[in-house]
C-alpha positions in Angstrom: 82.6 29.5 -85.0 84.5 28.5 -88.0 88.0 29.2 -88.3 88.5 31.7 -91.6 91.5 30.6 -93.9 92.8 33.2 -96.1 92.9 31.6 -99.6 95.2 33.0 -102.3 92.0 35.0 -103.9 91.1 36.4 -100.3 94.8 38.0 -100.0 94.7 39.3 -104.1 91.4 40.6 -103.0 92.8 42.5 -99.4 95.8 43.4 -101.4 93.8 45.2 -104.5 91.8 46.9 -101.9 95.1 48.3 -99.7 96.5 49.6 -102.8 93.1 50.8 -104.3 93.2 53.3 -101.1 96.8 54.1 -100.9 96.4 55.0 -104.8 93.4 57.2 -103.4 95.5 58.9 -100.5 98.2 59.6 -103.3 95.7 61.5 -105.5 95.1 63.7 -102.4 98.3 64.5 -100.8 101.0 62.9 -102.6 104.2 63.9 -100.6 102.5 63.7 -96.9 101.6 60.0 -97.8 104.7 59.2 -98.7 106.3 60.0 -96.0 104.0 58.3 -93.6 103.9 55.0 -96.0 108.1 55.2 -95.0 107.1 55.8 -91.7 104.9 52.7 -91.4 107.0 50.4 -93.6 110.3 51.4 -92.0 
């Protein structure tokens, strides 16, 4: 198996995708995913 290395594109791309669906749970309910993105981050 060969060993997958995370190029700078690979991370903009996992990056734009994380906030593409933290944008989406914002639009849905804004203050309840706030307060778990605190949770997680903190």
């Amino acid at each position: 198996m060969r060993k997958i290395q995370f190029t700078a594109f690979q991370t903009l791309l996992l990056a734009l995708i994380f906030f593409g669906l933290l944008a989406l749970v914002l639009q849905v309910s804004n203050s309840r995913a706030l307060q778990l993105l605190c949770i997680f981050w903190f």
